[in-house]
Backbone bond lengths (Angstrom), bond angles and torsions (degrees), N, CA, C in turn:
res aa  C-N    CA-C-N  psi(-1)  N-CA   C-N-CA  omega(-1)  CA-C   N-CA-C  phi
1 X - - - 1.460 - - 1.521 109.65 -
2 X 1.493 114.34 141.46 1.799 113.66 -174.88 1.227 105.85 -74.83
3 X 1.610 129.77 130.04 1.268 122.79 153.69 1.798 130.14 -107.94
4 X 1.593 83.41 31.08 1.720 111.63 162.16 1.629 101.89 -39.72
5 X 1.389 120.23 139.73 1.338 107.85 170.85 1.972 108.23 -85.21
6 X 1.426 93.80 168.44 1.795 80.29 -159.84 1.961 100.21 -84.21
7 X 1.108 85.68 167.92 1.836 92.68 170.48 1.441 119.08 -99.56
8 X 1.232 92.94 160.13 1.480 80.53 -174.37 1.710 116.28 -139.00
9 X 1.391 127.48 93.43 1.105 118.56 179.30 1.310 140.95 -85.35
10 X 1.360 109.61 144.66 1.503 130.25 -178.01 1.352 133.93 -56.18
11 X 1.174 136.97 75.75 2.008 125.59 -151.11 1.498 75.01 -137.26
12 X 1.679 105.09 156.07 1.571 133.79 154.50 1.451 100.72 -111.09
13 X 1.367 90.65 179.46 1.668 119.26 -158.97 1.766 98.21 -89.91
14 X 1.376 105.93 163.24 1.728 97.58 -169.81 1.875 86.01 -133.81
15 X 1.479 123.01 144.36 1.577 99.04 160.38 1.168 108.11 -114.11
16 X 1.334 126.03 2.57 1.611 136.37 174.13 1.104 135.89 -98.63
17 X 1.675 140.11 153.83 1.412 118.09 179.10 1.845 100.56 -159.66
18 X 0.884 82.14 157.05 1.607 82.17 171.21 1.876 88.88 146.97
19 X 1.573 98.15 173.16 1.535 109.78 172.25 1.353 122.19 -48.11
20 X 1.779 117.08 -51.33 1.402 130.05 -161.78 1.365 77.92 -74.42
21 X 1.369 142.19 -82.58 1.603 137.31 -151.77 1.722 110.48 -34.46
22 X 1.626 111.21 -43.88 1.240 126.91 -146.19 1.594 97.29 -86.84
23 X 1.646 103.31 -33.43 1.345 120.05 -174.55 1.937 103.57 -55.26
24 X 2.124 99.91 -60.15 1.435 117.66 -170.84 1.360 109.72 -62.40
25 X 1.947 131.30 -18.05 1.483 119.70 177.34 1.496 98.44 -92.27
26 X 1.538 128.13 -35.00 1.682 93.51 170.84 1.185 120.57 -69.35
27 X 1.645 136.32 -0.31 1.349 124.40 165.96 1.327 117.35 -68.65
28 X 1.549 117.82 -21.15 1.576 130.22 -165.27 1.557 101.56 -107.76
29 X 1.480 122.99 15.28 1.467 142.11 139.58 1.922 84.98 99.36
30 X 1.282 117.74 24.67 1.874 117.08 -178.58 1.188 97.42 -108.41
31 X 1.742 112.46 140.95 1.621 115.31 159.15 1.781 102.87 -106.20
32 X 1.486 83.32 141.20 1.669 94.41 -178.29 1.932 105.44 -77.03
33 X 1.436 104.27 139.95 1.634 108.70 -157.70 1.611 95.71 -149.78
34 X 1.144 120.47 141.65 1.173 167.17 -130.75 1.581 107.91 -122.98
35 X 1.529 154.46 131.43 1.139 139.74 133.02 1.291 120.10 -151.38
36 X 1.650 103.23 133.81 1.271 113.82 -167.52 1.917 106.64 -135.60
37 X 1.292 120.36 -155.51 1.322 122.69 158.17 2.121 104.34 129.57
38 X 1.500 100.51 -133.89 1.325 110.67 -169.06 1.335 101.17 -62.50
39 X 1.346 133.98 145.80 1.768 142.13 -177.67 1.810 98.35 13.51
40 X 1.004 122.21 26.55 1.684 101.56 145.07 1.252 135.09 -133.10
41 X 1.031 134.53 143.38 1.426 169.31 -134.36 1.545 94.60 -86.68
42 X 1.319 131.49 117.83 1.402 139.09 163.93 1.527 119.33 -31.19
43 X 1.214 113.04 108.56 1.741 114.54 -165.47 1.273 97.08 -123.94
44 X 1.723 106.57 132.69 1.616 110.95 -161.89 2.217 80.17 -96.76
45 X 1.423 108.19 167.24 1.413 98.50 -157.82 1.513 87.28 -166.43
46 X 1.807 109.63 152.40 1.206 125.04 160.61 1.814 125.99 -145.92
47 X 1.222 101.32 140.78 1.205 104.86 -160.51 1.413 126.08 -143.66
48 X 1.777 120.84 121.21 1.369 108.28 -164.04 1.732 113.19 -55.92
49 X 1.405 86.35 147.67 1.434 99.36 -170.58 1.868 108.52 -66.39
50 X 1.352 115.43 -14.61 1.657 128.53 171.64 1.306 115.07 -78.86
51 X 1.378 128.66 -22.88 1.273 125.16 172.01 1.232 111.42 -93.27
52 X 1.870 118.16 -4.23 1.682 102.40 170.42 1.353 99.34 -94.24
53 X 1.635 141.44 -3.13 1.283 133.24 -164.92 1.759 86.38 -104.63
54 X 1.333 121.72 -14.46 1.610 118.55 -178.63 1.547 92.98 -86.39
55 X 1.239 144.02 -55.23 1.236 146.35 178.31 1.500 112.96 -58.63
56 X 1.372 122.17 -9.52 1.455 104.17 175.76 1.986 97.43 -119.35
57 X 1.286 104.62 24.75 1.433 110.48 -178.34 1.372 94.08 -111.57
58 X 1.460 104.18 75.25 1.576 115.32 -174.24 1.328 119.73 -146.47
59 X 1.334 161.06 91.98 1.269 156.98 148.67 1.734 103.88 46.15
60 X 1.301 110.99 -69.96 1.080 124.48 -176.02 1.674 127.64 -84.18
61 X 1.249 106.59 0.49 1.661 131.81 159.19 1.901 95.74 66.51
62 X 1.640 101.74 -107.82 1.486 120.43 -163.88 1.447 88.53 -71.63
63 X 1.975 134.35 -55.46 1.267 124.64 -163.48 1.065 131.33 -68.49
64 X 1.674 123.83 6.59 1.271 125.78 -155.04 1.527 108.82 -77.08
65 X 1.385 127.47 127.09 1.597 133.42 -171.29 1.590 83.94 -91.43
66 X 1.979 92.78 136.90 1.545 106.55 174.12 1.257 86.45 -152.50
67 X 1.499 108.83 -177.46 1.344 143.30 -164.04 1.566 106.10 -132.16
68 X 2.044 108.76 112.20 1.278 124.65 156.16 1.369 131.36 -35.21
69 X 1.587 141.33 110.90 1.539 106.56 -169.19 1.760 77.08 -130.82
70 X 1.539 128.96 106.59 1.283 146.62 -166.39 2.003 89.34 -94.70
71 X 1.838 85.69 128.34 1.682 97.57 167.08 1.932 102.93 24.01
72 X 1.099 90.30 35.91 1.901 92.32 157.26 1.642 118.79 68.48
73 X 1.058 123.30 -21.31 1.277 147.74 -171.53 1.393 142.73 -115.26
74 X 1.299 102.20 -15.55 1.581 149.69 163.82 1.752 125.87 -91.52
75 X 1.275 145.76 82.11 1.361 137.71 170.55 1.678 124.42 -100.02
76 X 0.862 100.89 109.85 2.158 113.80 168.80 1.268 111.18 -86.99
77 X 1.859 118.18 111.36 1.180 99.43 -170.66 1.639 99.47 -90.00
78 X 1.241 111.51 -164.52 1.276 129.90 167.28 1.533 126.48 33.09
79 X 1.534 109.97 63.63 1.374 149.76 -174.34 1.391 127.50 -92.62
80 X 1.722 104.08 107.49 1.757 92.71 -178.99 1.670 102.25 -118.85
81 X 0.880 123.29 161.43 1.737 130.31 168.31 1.316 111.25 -89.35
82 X 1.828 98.81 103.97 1.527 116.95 175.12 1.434 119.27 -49.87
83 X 1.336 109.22 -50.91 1.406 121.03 -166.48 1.884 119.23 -177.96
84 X 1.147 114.10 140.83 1.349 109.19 -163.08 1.988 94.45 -140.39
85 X 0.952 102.17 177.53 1.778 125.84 -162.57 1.160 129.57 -139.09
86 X 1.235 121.43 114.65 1.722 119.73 -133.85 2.065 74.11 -123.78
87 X 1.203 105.99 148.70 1.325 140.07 162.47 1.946 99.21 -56.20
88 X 1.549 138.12 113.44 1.201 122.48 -169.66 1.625 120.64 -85.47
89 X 1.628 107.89 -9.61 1.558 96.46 148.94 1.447 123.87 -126.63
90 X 1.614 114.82 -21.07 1.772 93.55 161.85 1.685 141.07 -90.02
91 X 1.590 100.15 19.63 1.142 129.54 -165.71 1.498 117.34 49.92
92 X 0.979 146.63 36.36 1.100 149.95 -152.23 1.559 106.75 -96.62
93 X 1.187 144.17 175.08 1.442 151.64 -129.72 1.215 82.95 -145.57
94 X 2.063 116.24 107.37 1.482 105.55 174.72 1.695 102.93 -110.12
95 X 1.676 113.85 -30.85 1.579 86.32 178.87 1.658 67.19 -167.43
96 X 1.567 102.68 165.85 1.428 133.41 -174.47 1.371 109.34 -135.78
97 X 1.512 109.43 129.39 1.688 102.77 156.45 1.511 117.03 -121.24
98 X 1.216 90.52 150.40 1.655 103.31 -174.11 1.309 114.32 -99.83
99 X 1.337 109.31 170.26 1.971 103.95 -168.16 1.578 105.35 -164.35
100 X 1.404 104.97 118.50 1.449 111.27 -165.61 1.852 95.74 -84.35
101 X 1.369 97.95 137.91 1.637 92.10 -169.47 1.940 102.49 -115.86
102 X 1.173 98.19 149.05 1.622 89.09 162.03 1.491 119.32 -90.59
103 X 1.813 119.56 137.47 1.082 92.55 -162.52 1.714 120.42 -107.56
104 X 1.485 98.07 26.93 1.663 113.51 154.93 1.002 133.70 -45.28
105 X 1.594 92.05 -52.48 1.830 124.22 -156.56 1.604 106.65 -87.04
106 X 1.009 124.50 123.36 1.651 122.89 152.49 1.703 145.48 -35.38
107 X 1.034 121.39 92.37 1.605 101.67 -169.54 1.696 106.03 -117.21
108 X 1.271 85.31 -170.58 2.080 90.76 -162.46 1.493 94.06 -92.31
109 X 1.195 103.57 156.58 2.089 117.09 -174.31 1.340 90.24 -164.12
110 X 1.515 99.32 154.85 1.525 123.36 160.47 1.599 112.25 -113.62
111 X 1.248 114.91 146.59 1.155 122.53 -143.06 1.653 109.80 -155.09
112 X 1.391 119.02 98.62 1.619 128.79 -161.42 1.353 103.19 -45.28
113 X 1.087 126.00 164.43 1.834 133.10 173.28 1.277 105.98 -116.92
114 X 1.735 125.73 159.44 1.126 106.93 -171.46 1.769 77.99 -153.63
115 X 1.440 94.72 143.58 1.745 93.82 -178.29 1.515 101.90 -107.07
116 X 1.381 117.14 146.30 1.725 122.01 -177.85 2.171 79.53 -130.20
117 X 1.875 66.48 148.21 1.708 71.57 164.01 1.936 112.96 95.85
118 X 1.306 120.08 133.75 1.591 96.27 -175.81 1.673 83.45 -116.77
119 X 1.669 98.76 149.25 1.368 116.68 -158.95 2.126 103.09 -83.55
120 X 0.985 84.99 163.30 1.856 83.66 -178.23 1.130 101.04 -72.23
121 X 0.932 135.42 -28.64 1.864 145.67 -173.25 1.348 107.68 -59.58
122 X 1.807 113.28 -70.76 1.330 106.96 167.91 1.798 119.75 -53.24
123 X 1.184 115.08 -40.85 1.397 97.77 -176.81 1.210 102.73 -48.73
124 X 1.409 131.47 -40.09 1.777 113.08 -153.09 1.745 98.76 -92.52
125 X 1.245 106.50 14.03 2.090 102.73 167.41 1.582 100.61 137.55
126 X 1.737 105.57 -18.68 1.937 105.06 -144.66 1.907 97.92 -70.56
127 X 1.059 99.73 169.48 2.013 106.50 160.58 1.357 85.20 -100.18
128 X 1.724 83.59 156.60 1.606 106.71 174.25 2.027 93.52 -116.20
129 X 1.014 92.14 115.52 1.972 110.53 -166.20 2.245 87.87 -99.49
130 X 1.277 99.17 128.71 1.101 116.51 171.42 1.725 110.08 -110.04
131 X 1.660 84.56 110.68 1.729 93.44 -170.54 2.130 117.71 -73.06
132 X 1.465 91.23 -35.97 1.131 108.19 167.62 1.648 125.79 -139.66
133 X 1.122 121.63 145.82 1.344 114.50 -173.50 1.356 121.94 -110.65
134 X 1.345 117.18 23.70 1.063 134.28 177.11 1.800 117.61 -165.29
135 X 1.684 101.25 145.01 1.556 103.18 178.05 1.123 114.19 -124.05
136 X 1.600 108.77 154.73 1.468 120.27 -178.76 1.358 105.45 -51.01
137 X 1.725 125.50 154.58 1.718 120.09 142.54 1.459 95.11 -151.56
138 X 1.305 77.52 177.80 2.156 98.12 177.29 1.587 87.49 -135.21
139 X 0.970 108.14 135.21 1.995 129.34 -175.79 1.429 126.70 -162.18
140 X 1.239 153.34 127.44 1.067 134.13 178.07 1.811 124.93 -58.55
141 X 0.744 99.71 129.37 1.797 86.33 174.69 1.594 142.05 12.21
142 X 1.694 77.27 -61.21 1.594 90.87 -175.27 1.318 109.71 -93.30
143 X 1.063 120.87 -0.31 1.565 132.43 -163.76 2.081 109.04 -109.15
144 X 1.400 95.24 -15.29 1.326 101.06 178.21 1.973 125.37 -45.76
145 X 0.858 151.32 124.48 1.522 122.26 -153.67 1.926 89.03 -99.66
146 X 1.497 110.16 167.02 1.101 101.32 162.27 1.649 125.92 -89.21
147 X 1.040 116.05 10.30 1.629 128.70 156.65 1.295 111.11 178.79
148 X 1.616 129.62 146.96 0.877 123.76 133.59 1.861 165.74 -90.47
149 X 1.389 111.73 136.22 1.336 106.74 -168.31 1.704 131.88 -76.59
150 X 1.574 108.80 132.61 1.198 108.87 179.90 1.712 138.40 -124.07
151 X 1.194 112.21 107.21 1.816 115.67 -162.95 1.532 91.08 -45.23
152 X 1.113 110.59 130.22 2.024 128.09 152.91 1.143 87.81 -87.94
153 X 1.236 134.31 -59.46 1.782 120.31 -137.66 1.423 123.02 -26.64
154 X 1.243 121.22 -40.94 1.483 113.02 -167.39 1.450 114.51 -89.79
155 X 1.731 113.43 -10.19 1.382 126.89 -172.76 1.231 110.21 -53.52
156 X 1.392 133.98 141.07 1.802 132.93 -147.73 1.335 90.34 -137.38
157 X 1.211 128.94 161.41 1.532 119.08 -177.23 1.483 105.00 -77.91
158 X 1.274 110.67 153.26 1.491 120.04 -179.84 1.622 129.96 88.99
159 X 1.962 88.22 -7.30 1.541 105.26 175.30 1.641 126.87 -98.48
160 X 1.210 111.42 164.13 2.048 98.03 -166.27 1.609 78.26 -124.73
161 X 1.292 113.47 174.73 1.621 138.46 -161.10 1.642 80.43 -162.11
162 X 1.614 93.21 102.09 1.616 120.56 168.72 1.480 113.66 -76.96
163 X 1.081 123.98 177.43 1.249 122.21 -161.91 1.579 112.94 -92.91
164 X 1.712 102.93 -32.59 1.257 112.16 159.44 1.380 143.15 -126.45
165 X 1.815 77.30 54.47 1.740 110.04 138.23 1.302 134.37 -77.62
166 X 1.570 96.41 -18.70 1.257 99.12 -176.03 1.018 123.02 -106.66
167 X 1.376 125.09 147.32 1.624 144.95 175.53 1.203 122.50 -59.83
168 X 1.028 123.16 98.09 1.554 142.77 -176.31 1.742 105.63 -69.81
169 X 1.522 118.04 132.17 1.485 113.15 173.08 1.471 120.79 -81.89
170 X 1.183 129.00 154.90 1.379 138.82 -147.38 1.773 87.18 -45.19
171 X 1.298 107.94 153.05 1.941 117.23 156.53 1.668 96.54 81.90
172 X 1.426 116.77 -17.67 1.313 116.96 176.60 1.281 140.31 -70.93
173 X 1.575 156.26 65.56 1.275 135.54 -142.29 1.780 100.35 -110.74
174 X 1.332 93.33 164.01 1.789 98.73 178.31 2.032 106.29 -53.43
175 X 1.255 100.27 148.44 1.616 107.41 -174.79 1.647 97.50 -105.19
176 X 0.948 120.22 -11.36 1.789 135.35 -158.55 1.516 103.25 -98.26
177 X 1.470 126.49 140.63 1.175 133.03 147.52 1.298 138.72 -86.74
178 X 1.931 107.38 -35.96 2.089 123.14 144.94 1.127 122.88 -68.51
179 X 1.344 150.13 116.64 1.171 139.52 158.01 1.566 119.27 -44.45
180 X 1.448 122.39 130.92 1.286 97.09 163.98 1.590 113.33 -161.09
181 X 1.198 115.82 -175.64 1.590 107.15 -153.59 1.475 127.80 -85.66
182 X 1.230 127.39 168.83 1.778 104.41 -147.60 1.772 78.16 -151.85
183 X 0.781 145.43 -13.07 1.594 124.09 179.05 1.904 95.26 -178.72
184 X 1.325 118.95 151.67 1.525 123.35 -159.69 1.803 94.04 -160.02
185 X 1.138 130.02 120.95 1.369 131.48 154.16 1.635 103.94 -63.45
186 X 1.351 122.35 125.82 1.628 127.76 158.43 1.644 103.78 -117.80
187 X 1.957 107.78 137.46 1.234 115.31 172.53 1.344 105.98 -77.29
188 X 1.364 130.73 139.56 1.539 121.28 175.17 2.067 103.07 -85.63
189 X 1.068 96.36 163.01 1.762 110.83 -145.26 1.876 97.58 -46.96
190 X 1.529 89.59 -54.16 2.196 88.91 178.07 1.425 111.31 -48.36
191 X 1.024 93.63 -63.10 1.862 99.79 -164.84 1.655 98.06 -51.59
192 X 1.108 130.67 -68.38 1.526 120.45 152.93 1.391 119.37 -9.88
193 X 0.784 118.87 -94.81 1.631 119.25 174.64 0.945 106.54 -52.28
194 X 1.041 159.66 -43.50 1.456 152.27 166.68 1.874 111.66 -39.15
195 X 0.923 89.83 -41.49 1.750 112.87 -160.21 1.601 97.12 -91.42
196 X 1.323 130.13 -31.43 1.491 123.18 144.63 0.830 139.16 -30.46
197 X 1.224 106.18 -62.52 1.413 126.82 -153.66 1.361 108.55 -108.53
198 X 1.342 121.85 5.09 1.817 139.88 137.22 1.288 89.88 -63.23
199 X 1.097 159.13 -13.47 1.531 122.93 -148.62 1.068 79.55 -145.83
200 X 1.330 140.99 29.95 1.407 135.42 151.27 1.747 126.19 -83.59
């Protein structure tokens, strides 16, 4: 369990909404934000767009559990960011919602992968091709890891490392219902042929 101390972010109250409003607070550097979840009440919300790039400048990136502190006077504890809305070509930060979680209960996260270990594949010439860079889980809050680790070593060229191959850390269970593939050694085309036609 993390005993990170928690964060705590800064947002005021919004009473307006629509495009033009949402349009005039990212000019004033605010994304218009959203928060709802366990016993609270849908709160329309705004928030500099620097304290969500300071809040995701965290170990734990998208999962990091913090604490609401509304127009200064107001606190929501135990706060994760459901989902947010990126601008589709200048990437820009169009609106965020927040989601008060219980932190008994288990919920779904994505969670970076990290490979230890150099695979047998690459030793003999292959790339090690990362199909996805992140895996499903269901975890409680506090239990979320900030990535998980995965042995290549034995990976041979031509082989994939499924998702549940891998060893989940204690409190961790698969978040996924398809299995699917998370890292693959490929021979590039010479070394292939090369490596044939040895074995001829």
């Amino acid at each position: 369990m993390s005993t990170q101390e928690k964060v705590v972010l800064d947002v005021s109250s919004r009473d307006s909404s629509g495009k033009g409003v949402a349009r005039k607070l990212r000019v004033e550097g605010l994304v218009p934000a959203v928060c709802y979840g366990l016993n609270t009440e849908a709160r329309k919300l705004q928030v500099p767009v620097e304290s969500i790039v300071s809040l995701f400048d965290n170990p734990k990136r998208y999962n990091v559990l913090f604490d609401l502190r509304i127009d200064e006077d107001t606190v929501i504890e135990d706060v994760m960011v459901k989902s947010y809305q990126l601008s589709p070509v200048r990437r820009d930060l169009l609106h965020v919602d927040f989601y008060v979680v219980d932190l008994k209960q288990p919920i779904h996260a994505r969670v970076p992968i990290q490979s230890t270990g150099r695979a047998q594949g690459v030793r003999m010439g292959g790339i090690l091709n990362v199909i996805r860079p992140e895996i499903d889980i269901k975890a409680r809050p506090l239990d979320i890891p900030v990535s998980v680790s995965v042995d290549v070593t034995s990976l041979r060229a031509g082989e994939t490392i499924l998702a549940n191959d891998v060893e989940l850390p204690e409190g961790v269970e698969p978040g996924y219902k398809s299995n699917y593939g998370l890292f693959r050694v490929v021979m590039p085309r010479k070394r292939a042929a090369a490596n044939a036609e040895a074995e001829k």
